[in-house]
N, C-alpha and C positions, 0 to 999 in steps of 0.2 A: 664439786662434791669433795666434801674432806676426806683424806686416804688416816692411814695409822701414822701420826705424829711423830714417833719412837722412831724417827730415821736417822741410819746409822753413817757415819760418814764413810764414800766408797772406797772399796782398798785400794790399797796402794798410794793413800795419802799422809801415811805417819813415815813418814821418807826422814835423812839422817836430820834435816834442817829443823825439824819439831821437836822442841822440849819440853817434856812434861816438865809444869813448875808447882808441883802441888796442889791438894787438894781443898788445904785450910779454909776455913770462911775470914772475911776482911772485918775489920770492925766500923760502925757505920759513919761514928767520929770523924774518922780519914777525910772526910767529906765536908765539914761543917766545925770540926773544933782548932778554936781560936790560936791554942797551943800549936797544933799540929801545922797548921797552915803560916806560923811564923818560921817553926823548922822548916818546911820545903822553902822560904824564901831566901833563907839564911843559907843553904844547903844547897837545892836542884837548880835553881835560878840564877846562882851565883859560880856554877860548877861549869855548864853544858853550855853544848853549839847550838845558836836558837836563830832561825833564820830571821833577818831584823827588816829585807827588800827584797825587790828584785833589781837586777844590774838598769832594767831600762826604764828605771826610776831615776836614777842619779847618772847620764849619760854624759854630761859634761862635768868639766873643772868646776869645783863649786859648788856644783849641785848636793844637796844633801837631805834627810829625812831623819826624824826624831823617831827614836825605839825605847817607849816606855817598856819596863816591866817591874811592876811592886813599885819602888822606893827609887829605884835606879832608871837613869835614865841616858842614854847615849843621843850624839850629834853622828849619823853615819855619813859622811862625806868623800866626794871621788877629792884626791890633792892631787891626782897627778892622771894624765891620759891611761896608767895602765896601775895605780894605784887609789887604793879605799882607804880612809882610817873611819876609826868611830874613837870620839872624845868624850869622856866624862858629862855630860851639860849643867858644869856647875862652876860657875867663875871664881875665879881662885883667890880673888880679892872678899866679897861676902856672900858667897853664894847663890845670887842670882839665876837663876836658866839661862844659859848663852842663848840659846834660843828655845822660842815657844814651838814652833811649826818650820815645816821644811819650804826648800826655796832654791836658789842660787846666791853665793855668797863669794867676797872675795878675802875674806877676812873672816873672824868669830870675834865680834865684838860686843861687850856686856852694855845691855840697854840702861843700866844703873847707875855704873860711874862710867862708863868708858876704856875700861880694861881691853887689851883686844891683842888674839895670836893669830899670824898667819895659817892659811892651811895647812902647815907643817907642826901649826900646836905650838910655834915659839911666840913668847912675849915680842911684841912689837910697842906698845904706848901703855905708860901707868902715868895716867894723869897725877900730874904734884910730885912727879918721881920725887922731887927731895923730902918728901916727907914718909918716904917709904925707901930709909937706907938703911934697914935689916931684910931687906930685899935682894937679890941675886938674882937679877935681870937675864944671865944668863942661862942657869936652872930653874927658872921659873915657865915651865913647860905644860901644858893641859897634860894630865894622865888620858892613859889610852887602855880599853879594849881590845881584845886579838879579834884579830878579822880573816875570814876565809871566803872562796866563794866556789859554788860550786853548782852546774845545770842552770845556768842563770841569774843565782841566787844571790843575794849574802849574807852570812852568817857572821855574827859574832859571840863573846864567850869573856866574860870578864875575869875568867879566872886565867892570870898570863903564862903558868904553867901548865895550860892544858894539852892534851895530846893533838896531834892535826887534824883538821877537820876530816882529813881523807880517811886517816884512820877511824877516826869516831861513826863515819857514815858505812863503814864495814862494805858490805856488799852491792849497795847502789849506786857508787860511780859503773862498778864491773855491769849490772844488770839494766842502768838505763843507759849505755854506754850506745847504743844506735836508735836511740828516741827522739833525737833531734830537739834534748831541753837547752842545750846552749844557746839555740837560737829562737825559741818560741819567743811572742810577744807575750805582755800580759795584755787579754783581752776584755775581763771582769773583773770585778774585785768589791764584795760585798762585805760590811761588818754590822755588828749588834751588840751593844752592853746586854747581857741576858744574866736571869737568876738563877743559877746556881753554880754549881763551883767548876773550874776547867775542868778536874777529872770527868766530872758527869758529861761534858761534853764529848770529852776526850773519846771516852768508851760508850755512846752510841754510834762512833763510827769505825770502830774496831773488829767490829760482828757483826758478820749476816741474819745472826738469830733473830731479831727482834723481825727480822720483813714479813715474817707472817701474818703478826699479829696489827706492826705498824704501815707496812707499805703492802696491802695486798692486791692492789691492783695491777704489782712489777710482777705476781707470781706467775703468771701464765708464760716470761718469758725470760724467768730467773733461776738456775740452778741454787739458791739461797742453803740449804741444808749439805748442798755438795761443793761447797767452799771450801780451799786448801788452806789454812792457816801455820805459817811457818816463824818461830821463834829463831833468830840466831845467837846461839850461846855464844858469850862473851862482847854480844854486841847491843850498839845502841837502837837497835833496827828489827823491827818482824815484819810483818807482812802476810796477806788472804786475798786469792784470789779465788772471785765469786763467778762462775761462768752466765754469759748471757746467750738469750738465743736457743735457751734451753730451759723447761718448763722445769718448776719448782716437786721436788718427790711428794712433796704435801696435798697437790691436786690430782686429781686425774688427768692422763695427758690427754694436751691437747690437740687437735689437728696442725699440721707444718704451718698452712694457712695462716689457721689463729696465732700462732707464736710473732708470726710477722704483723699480721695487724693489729697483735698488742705493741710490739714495737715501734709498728711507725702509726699511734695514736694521735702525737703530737703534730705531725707532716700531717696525717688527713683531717685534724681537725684546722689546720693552716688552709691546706688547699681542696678539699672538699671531694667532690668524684675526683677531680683530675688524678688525683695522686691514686688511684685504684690500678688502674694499668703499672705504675712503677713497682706498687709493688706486688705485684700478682707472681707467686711463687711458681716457676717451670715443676711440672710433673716429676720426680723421680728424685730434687733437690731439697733437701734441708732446710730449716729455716734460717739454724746456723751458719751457713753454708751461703745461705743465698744473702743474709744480711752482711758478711765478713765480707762478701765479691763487692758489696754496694758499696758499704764504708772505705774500702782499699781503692776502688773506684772514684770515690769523690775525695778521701785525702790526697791522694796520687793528683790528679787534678788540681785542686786546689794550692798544692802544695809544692808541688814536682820532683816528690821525691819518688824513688824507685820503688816500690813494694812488693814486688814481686816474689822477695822471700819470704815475707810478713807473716806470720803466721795467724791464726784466726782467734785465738787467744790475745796478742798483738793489737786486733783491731777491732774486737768485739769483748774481750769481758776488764773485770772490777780489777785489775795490777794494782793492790793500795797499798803503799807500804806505807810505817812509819817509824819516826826517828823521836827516840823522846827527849826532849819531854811533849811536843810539841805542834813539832811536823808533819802532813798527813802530803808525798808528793805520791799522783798516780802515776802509774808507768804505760807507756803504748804510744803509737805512735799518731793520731789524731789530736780531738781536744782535750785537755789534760783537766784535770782537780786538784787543788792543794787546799788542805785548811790548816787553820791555825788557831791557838786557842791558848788565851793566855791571864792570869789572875785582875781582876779588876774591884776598882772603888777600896783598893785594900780591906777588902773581906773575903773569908771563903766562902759566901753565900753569891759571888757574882764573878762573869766573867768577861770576856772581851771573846766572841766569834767573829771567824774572818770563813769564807768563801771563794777562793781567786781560781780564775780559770786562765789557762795560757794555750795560747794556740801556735802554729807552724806562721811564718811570714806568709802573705801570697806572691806566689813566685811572678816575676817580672815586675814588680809596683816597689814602689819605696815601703821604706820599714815603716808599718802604720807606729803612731802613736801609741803610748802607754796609755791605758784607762785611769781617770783617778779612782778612789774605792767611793763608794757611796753609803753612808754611814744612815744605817736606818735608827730613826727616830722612837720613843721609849711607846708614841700610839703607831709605828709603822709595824707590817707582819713578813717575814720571810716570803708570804705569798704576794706580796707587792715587788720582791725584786724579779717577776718575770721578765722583763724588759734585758736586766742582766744575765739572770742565769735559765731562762727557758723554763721549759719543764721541769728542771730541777731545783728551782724553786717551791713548788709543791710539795716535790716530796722534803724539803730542806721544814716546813711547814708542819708535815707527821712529824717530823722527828722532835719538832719543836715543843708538839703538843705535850712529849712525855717528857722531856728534860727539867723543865720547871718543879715536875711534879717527882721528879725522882727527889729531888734534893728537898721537897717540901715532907716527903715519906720516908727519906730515910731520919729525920727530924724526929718523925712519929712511931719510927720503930721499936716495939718494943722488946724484941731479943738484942738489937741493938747490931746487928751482921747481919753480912752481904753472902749470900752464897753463889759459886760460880760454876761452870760448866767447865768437865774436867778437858773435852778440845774445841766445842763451839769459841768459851770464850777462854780460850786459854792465851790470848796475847791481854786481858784483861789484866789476868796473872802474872803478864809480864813486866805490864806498865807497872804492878805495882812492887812486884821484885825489885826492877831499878829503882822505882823512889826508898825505898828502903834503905838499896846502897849506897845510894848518895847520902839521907839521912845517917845512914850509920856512920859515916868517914865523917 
């Protein structure tokens, strides 16, 4: 039964880290016009730290993975046991793609003519050298990208004067600092060419607002209106943590019970009665409570790390931070979420989603293998990658449902603006602060 809608966020959550960033409405253009969306390529694309791997992708010398975005395109390659570069992928002779797709390589040699630099980027062989003596064989070097890495990650940034990655990521080295992403594996890794533009992606996962109306079968055991969303001034990074385990202000609550066997839906629809006894909540205990001891219980386990100081936030709710333009890493200390979202078919009517999950190693067994990503097909649905990502494929599915249609409405609008919520969605307001200042510089 629905309660009174008008819920206010509880106090003591405009703490010093929230910035009101105004109240303006967006103009709906931002989203869909042709102009605009060549400034952000020209601009934010060409500016920012955009994570291009993860490390246990390119584990050996050689190893390397292609990082399209827009027009630009990089070769991310390990050259050395404790070094990355990313090169240009464009041969210096006519232009060519040094390469198409990633691999192992010992050399970057152009499929065309034969042009080709070792992994250090230097010329090695110009087929016909003598017909090429306005040539300088020895400054004839691949250009490079700044490359950083960070939680596993790697990042690169085309722009060579940019600031350190360390710096740019502001407060999430300090805040995922004992989550154990250095050494997670990647365990899933889902993507989708989809219609409409990155931002529209971007900002259905930046707010819990929408779970009422889109995900309501999580409310029985979602604090969804009692989300903290925190902006950090001066940085590339905000962040909402959504509490789980704790029933939505919007419903009438429900028993401890229910809260748990909203949660463990997906384990009893796996194992059927059996799974009743597990999770059959003790007298006197929480749901919260009882699901943080379960999750601590089997990471720990699984895992073998200590957790003993963990907290129940830690092991039970939504840590989302993100770095823009682009980045979405979760924090805590179990299975982790990253998304990524990035312009495609060079139009602002489409985009590139990615879905990647990373997990803890299992302790005592060799380091499993990287996943490769599984690239869903233009008739496959987000509800086909359960095999990947679980239950959270489904709801990846809601969310899908309204994405298309955002970008097809704001098309149809006719005030022509976006209005926003002055703290629901106030890191909405933030993405679009940054793109501004980038734009503007």
């Amino acid at each position: 039964m629905m309660k009174d809608e008008s819920v206010s966020p509880p106090s003591g959550l405009l703490e010093e880290n929230y910035t009101y960033v105004g109240s303006e409405p967006l103009a709906a253009n931002r989203y869909f016009d042709s102009d605009f969306f060549e400034r952000e390529n020209a601009t934010v694309w060409k500016k920012t730290w955009q994570m291009a791997c993860h490390l246990d992708e390119i584990p050996n010398v050689g190893d390397n993975v292609i990082y399209d975005i827009n027009d630009d395109s990089l070769v991310v390659v390990r050259t050395a046991p404790d070094e990355i570069r990313a090169y240009h992928n464009s041969c210096l002779h006519r232009g060519r793609r040094l390469r198409d797709e990633g691999g192992n390589v010992g050399q970057l040699r152009c499929p065309y003519h034969a042009f080709t630099w070792d992994l250090q980027g230097k010329s090695t062989s110009i087929p016909c050298k003598w017909d090429f003596s306005h040539i300088d064989q020895e400054d004839f070097n691949l250009p490079e990208a700044k490359v950083g890495t960070w939680g596993g990650f790697v990042f690169i940034n085309f722009d060579l004067e940019c600031q350190p990655l360390e710096e740019y990521l502001g407060p999430i080295p300090d805040h995922f600092r004992d989550w154990n992403y250095d050494n997670k594996v990647k365990v899933a890794h889902v993507g989708k060419v989809c219609n409409f533009n990155w931002k529209v992606g971007v900002e259905a996962f930046i707010e819990s607002y929408h779970v009422i109306a889109t995900h309501p079968q999580i409310l029985p055991a979602t604090g969804d209106a009692n989300t903290q969303y925190d902006n950090y001034e001066g940085s590339a990074v905000n962040r909402m943590i959504t509490p789980f385990g704790v029933p939505s202000p919007h419903i009438e609550k429900p028993q401890e019970q229910e809260i748990v066997d909203s949660m463990s839906a997906g384990v009893r629809r796996k194992f059927g009665d059996a799974a009743d006894d597990m999770f059959a909540i003790p007298e006197g205990v929480t749901a919260r409570r009882f699901m943080s001891d379960m999750t601590r219980q089997s990471v720990a386990a699984q895992s073998g790390l200590d957790l003993s100081q963990a907290t129940d936030s830690e092991m039970m709710d939504a840590l989302q931070y993100f770095v823009f333009p682009n980045f979405f890493p979760w924090g805590g200390y179990g299975n982790n979420i990253v998304y990524r979202f990035r312009p495609a078919k060079d139009s602002p009517d489409w985009c590139f989603m990615e879905v990647i999950l990373i997990n803890n190693p299992p302790k005592d067994e060799p380091r499993p293998e990287p996943v490769e990503m599984r690239l869903l097909g233009d008739d496959e649905r987000w509800a086909d990658a359960e095999p990947e990502l679980g239950s959270l494929a489904a709801v990846f599915e809601q969310d899908f449902a309204n994405m298309p249609n955002v970008q097809r409405g704001l098309k149809a609008s006719r005030r022509g603006l976006v209005e926003l919520g002055d703290y629901q969605e106030c890191r909405i307001r933030d993405l679009h602060r940054q793109l501004d200042q980038y734009m503007a510089e």
